[in-house]
C-alpha positions as CSV (number, residue, x, y, z in Angstrom):
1,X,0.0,0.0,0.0
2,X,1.5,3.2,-1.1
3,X,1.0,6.5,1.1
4,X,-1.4,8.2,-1.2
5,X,-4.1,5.4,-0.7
6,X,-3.9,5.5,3.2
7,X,-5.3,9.2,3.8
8,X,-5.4,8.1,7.7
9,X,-2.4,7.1,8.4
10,X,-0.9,6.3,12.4
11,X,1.4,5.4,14.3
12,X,2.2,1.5,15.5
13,X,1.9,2.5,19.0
14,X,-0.8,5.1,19.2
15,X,-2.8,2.0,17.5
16,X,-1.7,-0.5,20.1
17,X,-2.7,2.0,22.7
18,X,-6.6,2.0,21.5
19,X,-7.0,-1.1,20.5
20,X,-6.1,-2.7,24.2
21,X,-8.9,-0.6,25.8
22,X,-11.4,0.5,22.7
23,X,-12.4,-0.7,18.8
24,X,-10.4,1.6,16.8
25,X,-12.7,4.3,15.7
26,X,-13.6,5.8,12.5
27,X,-11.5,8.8,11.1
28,X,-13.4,11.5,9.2
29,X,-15.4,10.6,6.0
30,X,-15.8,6.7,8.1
31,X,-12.5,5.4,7.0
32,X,-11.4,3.6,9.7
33,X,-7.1,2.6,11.0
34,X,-5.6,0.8,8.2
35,X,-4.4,-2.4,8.9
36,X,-1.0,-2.4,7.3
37,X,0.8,1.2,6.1
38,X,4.7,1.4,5.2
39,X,4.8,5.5,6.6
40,X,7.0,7.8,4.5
41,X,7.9,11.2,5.4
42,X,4.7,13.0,4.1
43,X,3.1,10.4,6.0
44,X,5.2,10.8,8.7
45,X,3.6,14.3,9.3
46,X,0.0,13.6,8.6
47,X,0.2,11.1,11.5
48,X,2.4,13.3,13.7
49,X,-0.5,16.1,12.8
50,X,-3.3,13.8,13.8
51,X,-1.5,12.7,17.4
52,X,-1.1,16.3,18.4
53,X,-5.2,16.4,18.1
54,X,-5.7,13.3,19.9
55,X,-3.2,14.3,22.8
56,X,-6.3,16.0,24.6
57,X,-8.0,13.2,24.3
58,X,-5.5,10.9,25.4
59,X,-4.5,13.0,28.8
60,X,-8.2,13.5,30.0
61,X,-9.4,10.0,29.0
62,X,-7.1,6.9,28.5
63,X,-3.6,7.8,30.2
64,X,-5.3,8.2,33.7
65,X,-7.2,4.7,32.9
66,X,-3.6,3.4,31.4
67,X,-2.1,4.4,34.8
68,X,-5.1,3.1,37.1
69,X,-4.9,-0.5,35.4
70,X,-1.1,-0.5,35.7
71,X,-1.5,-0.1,39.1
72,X,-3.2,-3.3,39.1
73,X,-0.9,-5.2,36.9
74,X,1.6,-5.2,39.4
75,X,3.4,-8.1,41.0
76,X,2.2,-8.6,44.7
77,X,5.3,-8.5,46.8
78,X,7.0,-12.2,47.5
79,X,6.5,-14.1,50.6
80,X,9.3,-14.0,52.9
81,X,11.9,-17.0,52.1
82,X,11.5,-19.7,54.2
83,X,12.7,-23.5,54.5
84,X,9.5,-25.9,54.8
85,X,11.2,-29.2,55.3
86,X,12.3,-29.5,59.3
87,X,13.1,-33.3,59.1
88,X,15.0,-35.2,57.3
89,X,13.4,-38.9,57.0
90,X,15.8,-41.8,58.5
91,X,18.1,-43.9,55.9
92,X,18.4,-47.5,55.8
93,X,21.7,-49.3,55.7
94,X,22.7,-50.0,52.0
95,X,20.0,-48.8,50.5
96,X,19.5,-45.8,47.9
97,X,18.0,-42.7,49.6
98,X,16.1,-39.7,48.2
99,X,14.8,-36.7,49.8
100,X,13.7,-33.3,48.1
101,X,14.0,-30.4,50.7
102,X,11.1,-27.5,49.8
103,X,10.9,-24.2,50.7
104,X,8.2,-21.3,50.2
105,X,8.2,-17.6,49.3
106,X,11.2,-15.4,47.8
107,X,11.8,-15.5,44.4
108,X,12.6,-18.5,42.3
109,X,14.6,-20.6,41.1
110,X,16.0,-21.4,45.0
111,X,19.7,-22.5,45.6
112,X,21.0,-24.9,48.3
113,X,23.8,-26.0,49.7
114,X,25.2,-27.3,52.7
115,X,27.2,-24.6,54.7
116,X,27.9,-26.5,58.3
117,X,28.9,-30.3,59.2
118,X,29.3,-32.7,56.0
119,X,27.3,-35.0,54.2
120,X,28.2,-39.1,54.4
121,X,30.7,-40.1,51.7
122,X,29.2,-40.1,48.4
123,X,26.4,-37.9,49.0
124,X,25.2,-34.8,47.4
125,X,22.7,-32.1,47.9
126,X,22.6,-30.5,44.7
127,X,21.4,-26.8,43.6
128,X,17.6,-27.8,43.4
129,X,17.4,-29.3,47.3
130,X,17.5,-33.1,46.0
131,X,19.9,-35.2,48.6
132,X,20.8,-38.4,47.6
133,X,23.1,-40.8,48.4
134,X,23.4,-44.3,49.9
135,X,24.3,-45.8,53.5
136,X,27.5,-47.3,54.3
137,X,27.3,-46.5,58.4
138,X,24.8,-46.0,61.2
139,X,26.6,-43.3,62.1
140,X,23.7,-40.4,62.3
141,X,25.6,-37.1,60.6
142,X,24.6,-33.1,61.5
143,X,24.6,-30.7,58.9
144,X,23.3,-26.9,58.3
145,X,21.5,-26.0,55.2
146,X,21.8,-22.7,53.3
147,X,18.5,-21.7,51.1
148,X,19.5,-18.8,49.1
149,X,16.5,-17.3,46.2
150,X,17.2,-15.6,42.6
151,X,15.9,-11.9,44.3
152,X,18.6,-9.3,43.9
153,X,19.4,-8.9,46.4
154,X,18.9,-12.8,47.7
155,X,16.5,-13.6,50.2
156,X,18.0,-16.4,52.9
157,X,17.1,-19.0,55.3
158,X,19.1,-21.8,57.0
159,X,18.2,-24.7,59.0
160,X,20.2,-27.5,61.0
161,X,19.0,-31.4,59.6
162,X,20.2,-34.7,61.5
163,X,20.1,-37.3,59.1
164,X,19.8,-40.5,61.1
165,X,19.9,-43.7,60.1
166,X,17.7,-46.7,60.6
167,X,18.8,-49.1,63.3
168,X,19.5,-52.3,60.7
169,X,18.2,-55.0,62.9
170,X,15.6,-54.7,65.6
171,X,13.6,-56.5,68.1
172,X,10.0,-55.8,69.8
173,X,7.9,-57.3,71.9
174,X,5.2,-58.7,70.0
175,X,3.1,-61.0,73.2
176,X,5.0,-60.2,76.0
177,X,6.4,-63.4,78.2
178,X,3.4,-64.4,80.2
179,X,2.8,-67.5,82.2
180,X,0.0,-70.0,81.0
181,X,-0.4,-73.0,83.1
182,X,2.6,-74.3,82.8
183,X,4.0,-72.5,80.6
184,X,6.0,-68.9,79.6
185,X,4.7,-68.1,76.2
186,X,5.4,-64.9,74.0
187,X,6.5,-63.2,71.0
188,X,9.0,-61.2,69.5
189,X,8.6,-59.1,65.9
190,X,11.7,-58.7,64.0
191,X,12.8,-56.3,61.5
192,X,15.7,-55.7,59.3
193,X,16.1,-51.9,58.6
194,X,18.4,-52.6,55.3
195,X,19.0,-53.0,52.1
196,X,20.5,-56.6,52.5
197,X,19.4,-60.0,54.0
198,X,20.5,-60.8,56.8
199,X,21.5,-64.4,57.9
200,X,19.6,-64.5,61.5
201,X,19.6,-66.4,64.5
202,X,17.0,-66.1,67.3
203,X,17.5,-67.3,70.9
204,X,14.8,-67.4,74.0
205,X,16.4,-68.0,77.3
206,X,14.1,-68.1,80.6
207,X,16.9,-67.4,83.3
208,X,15.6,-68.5,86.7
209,X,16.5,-66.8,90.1
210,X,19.9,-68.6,90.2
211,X,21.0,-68.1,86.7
212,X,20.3,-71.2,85.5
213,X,18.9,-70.9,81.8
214,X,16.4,-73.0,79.9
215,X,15.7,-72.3,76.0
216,X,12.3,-72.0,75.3
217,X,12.7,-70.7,71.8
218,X,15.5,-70.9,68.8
219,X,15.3,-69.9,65.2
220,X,17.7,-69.9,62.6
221,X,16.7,-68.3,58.7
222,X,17.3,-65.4,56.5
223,X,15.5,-62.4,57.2
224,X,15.0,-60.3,54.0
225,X,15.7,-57.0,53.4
226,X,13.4,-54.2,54.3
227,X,11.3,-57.0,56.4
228,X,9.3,-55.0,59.0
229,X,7.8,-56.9,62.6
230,X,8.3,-60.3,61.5
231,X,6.1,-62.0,64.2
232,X,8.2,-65.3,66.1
233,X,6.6,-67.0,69.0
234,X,8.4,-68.3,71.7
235,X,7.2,-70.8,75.0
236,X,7.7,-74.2,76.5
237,X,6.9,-75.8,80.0
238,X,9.0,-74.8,83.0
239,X,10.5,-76.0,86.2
240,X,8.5,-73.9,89.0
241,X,10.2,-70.9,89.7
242,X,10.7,-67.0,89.0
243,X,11.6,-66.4,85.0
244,X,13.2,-63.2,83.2
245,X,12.5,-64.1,79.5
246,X,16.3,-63.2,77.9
247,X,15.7,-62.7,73.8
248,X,19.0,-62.5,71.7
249,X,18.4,-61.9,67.8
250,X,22.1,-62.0,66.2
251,X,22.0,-60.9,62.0
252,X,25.4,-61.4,59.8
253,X,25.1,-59.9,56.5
254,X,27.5,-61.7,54.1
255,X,28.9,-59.8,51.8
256,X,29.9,-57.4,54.5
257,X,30.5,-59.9,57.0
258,X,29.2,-57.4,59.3
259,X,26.9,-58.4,62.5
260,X,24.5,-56.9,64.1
261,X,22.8,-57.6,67.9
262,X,19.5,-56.8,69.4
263,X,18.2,-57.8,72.6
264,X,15.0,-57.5,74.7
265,X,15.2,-58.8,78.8
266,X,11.2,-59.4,80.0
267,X,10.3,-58.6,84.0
268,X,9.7,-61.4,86.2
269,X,7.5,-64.2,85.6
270,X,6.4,-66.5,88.6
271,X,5.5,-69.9,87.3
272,X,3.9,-71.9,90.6
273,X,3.2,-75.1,88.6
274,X,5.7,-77.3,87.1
275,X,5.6,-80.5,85.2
């Protein structure tokens, strides 16, 4: 389109302006904004001619609306920075462990990183607050966390984590030692907190008042990884007499060769009745 065929001509951002808060309106003679116009300099001061009439226009009407719906446009202010995550879940012995720590407020993207203590050998925290690693000691391990955000200047926060990890073999009561007729009967639930089987042995002593000790329970068998309150009974007939139940569970793992011992001691049991 050449210049002589758009009698109406405007600028790109006088147009922009209207049409984001009215239909462009018709010129004089009901020829509306052309869509497309390549300006020259005659056209160049048609358009500047027609502006200077609009200014009036634009300063009474649609800059105070402009500046009224900026006003509304704006970003609300951030929340303060602030680290969510105030525990860190237990580990288990040999096995592959994942935690995302999360955080609220400030300005994204966050950045972490560990500014006090030290993580286990072979683990990370990395920039986006995902720690990983694996297990190789039941040693728990203290460590202070730095949250930093992307604000300039950055927001921070900074919290202390213990990162424990899961005792790898343990032993509840599951029926506590109790006398029946003749009898001390119980129950003991096992668990094995790791990664690995464990090659276990399970021993039930009844230790009478002058130490003398009668089994009333063995077991020998693997106990599989990640096995939680494995329920073993326990009982047999008795000698009359006071009892203290005595439960020893002993777990090698092989490939380590490493063992590991847990052991529950019952109170007193009077057994009046014997065989």
């Amino acid at each position: 389109n050449s210049c002589e065929s758009q009698p109406y001509p405007t600028l790109i951002c006088a147009r922009e302006l209207f049409s984001r808060f009215m239909p462009p309106p018709a010129l004089a003679g009901g020829k509306p904004y052309p869509e497309q116009h390549n300006p020259c300099l005659r056209c160049a001061r048609r358009v500047l001619a027609y502006n200077f009439s609009m200014s009036a226009r634009l300063r009474t009407v649609w800059l105070p609306l402009v500046i009224l719906l900026s006003g509304y446009a704006q970003t609300p202010p951030a929340q303060p920075l602030a680290i969510l995550s105030k525990e860190l879940p237990a580990a288990s012995l040999w096995q592959p462990y994942a935690f995302h720590l999360d955080a609220l407020g400030g300005v994204g993207p966050y950045h972490w990183r560990v500014t006090g203590g030290s993580l286990p050998h072979g683990w990370i925290l990395d920039e986006n607050g995902d720690l990983k690693g694996v297990a190789q000691g039941i040693e728990s391990v203290a460590l202070t966390v730095l949250l930093t955000d992307s604000n300039n200047p950055a927001a921070s926060d900074q919290h202390k984590f213990i990162l424990n990890v899961e005792s790898p073999l343990r032993v509840l009561w599951g029926r506590t030692a109790h006398v029946v007729e003749k009898k001390i009967l119980g129950s003991v639930k096992l668990s094995n907190g790791t990664g690995r089987n464990f090659d276990l042995t399970l021993i039930v002593l009844a230790v009478n008042d002058t130490g003398r000790a009668t089994a009333i329970g063995y077991q020998h068998f693997a106990l599989k990884k990640h096995t939680r309150d494995l329920e073993v009974p326990f009982g047999d007939v008795l000698s009359p007499g006071n009892y203290a139940v005595n439960v020893d569970a002993i777990g090698e793992e092989p490939v380590s060769k490493r063992i590991f011992r847990a052991r529950l001691v019952s109170k007193t049991e009077s057994l009046s009745e014997g065989p």
